[in-house]
N, C-alpha and C positions, 0 to 999 in steps of 0.2 A: 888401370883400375881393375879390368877385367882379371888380368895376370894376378894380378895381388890378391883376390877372391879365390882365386884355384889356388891357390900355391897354400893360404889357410885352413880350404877343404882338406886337401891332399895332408897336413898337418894333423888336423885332427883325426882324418882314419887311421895316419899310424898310432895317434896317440891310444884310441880306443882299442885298434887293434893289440897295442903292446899290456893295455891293461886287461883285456881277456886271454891273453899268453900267461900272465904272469897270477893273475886270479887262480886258472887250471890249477899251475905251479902249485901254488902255495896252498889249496885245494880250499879256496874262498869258492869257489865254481868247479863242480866236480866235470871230469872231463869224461865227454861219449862213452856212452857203451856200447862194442861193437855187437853189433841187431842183423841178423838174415832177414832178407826180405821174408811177407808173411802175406796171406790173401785169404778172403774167404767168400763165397758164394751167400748171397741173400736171395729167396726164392721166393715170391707172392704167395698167398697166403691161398688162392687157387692154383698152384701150381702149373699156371701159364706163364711163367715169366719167372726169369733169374739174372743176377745181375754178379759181377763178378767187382770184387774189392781188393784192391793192392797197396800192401805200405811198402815203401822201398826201403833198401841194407840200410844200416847206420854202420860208421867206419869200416872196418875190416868184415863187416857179414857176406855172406853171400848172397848174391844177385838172385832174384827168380828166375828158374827154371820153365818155363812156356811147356815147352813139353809134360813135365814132372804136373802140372796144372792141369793138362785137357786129360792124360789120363786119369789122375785124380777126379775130376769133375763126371767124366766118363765111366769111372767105374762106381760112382751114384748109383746110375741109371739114367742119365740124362742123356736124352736125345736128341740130335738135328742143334748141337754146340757149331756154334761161329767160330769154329780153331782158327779162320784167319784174324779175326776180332780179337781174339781172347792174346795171340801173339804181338797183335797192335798195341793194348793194354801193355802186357808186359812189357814194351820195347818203351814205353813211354815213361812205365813206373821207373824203368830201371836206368833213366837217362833223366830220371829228376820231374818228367811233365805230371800236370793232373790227369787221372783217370777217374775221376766220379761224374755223377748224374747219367742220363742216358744215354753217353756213349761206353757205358760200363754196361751194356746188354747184350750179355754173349747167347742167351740162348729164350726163343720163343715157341709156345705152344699153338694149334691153329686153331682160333676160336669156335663155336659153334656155330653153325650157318644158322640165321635167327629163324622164326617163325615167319608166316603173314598172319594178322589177325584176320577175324570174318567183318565181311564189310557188308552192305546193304547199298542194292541199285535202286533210287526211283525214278518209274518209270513217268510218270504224269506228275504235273506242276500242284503244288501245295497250298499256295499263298494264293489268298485269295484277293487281297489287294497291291497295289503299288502305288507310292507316294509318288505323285509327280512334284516334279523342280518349281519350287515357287519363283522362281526367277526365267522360268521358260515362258513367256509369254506368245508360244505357238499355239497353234489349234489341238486340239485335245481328241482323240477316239477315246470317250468314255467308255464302251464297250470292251475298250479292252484293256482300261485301267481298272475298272469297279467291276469286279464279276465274282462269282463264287464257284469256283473248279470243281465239277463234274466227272463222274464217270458212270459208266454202265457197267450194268450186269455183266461178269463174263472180263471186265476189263481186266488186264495185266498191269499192279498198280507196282509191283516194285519184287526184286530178285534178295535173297539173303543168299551171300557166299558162303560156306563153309569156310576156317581156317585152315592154312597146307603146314605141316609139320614142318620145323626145321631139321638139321643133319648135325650129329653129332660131331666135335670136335676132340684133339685130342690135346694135350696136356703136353709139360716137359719128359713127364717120364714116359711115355707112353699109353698113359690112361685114359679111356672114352670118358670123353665130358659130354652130356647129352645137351638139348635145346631148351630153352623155356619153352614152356607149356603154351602153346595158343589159344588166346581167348575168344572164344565166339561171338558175335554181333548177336546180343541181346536185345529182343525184341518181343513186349506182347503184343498180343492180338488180338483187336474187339470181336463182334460178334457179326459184322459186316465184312469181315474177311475168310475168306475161304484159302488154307492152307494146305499146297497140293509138293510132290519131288521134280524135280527133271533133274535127268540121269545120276537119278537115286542119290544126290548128294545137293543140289540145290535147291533151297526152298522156294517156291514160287506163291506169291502175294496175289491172288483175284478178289475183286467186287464181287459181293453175292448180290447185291443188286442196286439198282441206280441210286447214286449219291455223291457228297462229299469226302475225298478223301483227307484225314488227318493223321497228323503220327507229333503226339505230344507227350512228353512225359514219360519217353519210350515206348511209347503203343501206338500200334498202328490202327487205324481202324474205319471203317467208311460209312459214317454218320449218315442218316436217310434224308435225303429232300425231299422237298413236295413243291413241286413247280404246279401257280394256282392258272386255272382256266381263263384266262384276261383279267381281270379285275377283282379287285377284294369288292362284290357289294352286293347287292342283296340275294343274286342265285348262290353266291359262295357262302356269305355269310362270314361272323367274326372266323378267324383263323387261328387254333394254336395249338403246335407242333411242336415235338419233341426234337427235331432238326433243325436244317435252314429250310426256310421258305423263298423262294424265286416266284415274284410276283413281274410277270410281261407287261401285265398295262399299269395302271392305278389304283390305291388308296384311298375310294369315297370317301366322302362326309360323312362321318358319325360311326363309322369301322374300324375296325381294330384287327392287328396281326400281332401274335408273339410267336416267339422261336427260341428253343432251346439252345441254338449255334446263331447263326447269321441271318438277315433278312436283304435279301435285294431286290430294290423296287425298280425297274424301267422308267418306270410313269414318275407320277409326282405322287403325291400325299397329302388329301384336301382335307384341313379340320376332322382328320383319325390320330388313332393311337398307333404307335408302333414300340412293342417293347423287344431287344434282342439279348440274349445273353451274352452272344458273340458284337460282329461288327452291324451296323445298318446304312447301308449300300444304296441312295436314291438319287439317279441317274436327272432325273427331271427336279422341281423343287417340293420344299416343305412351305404349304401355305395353309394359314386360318390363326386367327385367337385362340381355337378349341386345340390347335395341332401340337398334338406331344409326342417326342420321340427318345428310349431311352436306349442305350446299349452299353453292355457289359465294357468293352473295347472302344472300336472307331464309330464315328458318325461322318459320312462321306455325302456332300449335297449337291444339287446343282449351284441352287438359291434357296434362301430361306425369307419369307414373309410372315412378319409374328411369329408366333407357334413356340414351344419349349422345347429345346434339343439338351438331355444330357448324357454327357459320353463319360465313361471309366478309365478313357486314357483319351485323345485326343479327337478334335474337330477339326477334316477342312472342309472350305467350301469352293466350291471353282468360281463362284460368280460375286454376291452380296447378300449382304443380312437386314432386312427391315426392320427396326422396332422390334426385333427376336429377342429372346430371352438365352443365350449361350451359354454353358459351365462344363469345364472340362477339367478333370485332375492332372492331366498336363497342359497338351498346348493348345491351342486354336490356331488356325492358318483362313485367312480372307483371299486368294487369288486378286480376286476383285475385277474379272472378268466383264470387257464393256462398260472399264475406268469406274466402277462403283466397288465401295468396301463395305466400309459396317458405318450405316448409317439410324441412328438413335437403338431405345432398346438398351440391356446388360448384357456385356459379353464378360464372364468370368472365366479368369484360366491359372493353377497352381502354377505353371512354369512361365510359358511366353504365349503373348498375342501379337502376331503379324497380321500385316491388313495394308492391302492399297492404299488405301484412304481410312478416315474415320470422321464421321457426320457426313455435312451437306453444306450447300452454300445456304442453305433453308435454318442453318444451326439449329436442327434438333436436339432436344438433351440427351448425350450418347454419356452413357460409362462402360470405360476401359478399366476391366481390375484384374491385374496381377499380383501371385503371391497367396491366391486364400483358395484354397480347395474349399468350393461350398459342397462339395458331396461330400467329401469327409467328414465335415463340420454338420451336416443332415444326418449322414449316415451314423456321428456316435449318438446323437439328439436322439435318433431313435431305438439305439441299443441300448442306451441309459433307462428311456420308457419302458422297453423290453425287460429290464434289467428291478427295473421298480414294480413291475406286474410281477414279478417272478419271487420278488422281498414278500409281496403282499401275500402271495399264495400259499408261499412256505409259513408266514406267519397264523395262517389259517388253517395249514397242517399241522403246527405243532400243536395250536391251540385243542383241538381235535382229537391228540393225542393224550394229551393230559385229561380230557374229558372221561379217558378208560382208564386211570388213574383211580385206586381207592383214596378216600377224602383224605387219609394220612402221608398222601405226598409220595407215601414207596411205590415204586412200579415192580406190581408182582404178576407176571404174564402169568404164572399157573393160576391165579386167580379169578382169572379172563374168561368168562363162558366160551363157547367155541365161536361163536357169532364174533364177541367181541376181538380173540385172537384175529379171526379173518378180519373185522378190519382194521385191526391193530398193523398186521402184515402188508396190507395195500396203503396205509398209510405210510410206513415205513419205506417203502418201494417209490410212492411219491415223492416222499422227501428226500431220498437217496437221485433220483432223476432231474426235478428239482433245482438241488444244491447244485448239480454237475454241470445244468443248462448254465445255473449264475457263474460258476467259474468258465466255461467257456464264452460267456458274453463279457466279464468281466478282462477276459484275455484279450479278446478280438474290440474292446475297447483302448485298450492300453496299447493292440498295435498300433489303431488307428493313429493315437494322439503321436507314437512315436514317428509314424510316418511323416505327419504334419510336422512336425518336431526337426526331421530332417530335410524336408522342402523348405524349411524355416531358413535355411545353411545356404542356400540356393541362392541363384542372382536373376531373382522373374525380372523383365523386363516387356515395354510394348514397343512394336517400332511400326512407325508409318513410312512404307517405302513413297510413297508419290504426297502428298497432301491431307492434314489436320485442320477441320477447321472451328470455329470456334463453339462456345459451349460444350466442348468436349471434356468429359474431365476422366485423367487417368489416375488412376488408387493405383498405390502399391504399397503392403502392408495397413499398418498403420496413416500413412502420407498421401494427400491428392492434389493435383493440382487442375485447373480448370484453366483450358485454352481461351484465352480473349482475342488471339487474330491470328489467321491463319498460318499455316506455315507448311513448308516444304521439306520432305523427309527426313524425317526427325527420330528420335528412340528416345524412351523415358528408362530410366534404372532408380534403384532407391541405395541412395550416400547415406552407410552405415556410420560412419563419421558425422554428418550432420543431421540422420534420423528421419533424412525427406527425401522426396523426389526431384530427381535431377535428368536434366534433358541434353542428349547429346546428339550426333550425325548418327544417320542411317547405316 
């Protein structure tokens, strides 16, 4: 069978072959036209690189010449040609092989040695907290997770390098190709740093005097503390500062600290205020009815008993929360330190609430809501009122201006005693101010909603690592459910598909 298949093949290559013999012939298929080989050089368009192209004879032409090649190509001006390359190509065109792609690169240029850009050394640590591992259940040195990084006067907070040029390269033809241009480590500098040389080419970064070091935004800058004399209370008095404040001992009853940056308290926080624009830092706990604490940022606790904590971005607590009032626009974290979590009280968080536990064997009434930024949802409530004071005002101003109006309706300024011109112009100025506050409230309204808009997109969720117990009820969204008996590590999410809450493994 095998034989009989080849003996077929072998049949019809004579066959085809005899009908492209006779095709020629009869000049159905005009017959080759004898072609000398033919080549030409392609060159990058930065003239570091060329590449050499070869078409081989057809019939009777003649073969490439190798030689006839590198002088031609050489008397370009091309330098530092691969003449052993360039004869390989040829040897291959002329024996029928391919010669394209990059092994058709007879001749390269030496790039330019590049630059280093400027870089920046810091010298002293930044951060002024560190998330510990909710799943570490080891003993904690608070002191030196919750701190706010100091320096003094005189300190050496950070080096800016200079960029080193790079070294010009050359080309195929012999042409200097110079280096990119190096960019410098761009950096400003608040009004807390002092900018001095060492060896006339490096900048050097000093504290001018005791503080915070920050560097956001591109600026560097070393924000002033005020570390208080033991206690916020009545030889200190309320407190507030343009920086962070480091408070050593405690937070009386009925005082109050704000700060322009961060606040960290040692002590605890007995039924006072604490407002921070940055993080709020309290090593010991938050306790009272009265006790409110707000921060721009983080809210970092021991324990919390009653009291209102709201954060700008996240809440943990190493220990448990009583009957507290929690809201965070993203997460909350319960440690739950000494087998206690969040036991009754609101904990609201736009992303996730973890928590050891949530209630008591005592089943207080605890809600867990995930999913709803209540700052947000505060915060446009009161840009809108902002926003309505601002309609009213304007309305008051126009009215005002119409007042300097002749009874026939035309506004004719040259008609306007001088008096009335001036307060034609101050009203005009109001209303020009005005208009401009309602379009920027009306902006920073419309982020908000968008923001909510896309936490909306999100997957909040609450998870109980150890134990739920009953009357517990978790929101999320629209959807809640309320625990009627206990259970063991559990996580709540909300099914988009069925528009509720649904409850899974930890």
């Amino acid at each position: 069978m095998g034989d009989l298949r080849m003996a077929n093949l072998e049949k019809l290559v004579k066959e085809v072959d005899h009908f492209l013999t006779s095709a020629k012939k009869s000049g159905v298929l005009p017959a080759a036209e004898d072609r000398d080989g033919s080549w030409k050089l392609r060159v990058s368009d930065d003239y570091m690189s060329a590449w050499l192209e070869t078409y081989p004879s057809v019939g009777k032409g003649a073969p490439l010449d190798p030689w006839e090649i590198i002088d031609a190509i050489e008397g370009t001006g091309v330098l530092h040609l691969d003449r052993e390359k360039v004869r390989n190509i040829v040897e291959r065109c002329n024996g029928g092989g391919d010669t394209t792609g990059e092994d058709a690169l007879v001749a390269s240029g030496t790039p330019p040695l590049k630059p280093v850009e400027g870089t920046i050394d810091f010298l002293v640590p930044f951060e002024k907290v560190r998330l510990i591992d909710e799943n570490d259940e080891r003993s904690v040195d608070w002191k030196k997770i919750w701190t706010i990084p100091t320096v003094h006067a005189g300190t050496v907070i950070a080096r800016v390098h200079p960029p080193r040029e790079g070294e010009s390269g050359i080309d195929i033809y012999g042409s200097s190709v110079p280096p990119p241009r190096p960019a410098p480590f761009r950096v400003k500098y608040g009004e807390g740093v002092i900018v001095s040389e060492e060896n006339g080419v490096t900048e050097v970064l000093t504290a001018r005097d005791l503080g915070q070091p920050v560097f956001r935004s591109g600026e560097l800058d070393v924000l002033p503390v005020l570390v208080v004399d033991g206690d916020v209370n009545m030889l200190s008095g309320d407190i507030d500062f343009i920086g962070s404040v480091i408070v050593p001992g405690s937070v009386t009853e009925g005082f109050s600290v704000k700060a322009g940056r961060d606040v960290a308290v040692s002590g605890s926080v007995f039924n006072a205020c604490v407002e921070a624009a940055g993080s709020c830092i309290v090593e010991g706990g938050i306790v009272g009815e009265h006790c409110e604490i707000r921060a721009g940022e983080d809210i970092r606790a021991g324990f919390v008993e009653y009291g209102l904590l709201t954060s700008g971005n996240a809440i943990e607590i190493l220990g448990y929360t009583l009957f507290a009032a929690l809201e965070a626009r993203q997460s909350i974290l319960v440690q739950g330190k000494n087998r206690r979590g969040i036991i009754g009280g609101v904990t609201t968080a736009g992303t996730m609430i973890k928590t050891l536990s949530a209630g008591s064997a005592m089943e207080p009434k605890t809600l867990l809501e995930a999913g709803r930024d209540a700052i947000g949802s505060r915060t446009i409530g009161e840009l809108e009122s902002k926003l309505g004071e601002l309609a009213g005002m304007k309305k008051k101003i126009d009215l005002a201006m119409v007042s300097l109006r002749p009874e026939t309706g035309c506004f004719e300024p040259e008609n306007l005693s001088g008096e009335e011109k001036g307060k034609l112009l101050l009203l005009a100025e109001y209303h020009r101010k005005v208009e401009s506050k309602m379009a920027e409230l009306a902006e920073r309204i419309e982020d908000e909603r968008r923001a909510m808009l896309a936490e909306r997109k999100g997957s909040p969720a609450v998870k109980i690592r150890d134990r739920i117990y009953p009357n517990v009820t978790v929101r999320i969204w629209e959807s809640q459910v309320t625990v009627s008996s206990a259970e063991s590590s559990v996580s709540y999410f909300f099914d988009r598909k069925t528009g509720t809450v649904q409850k899974g493994g930890y």
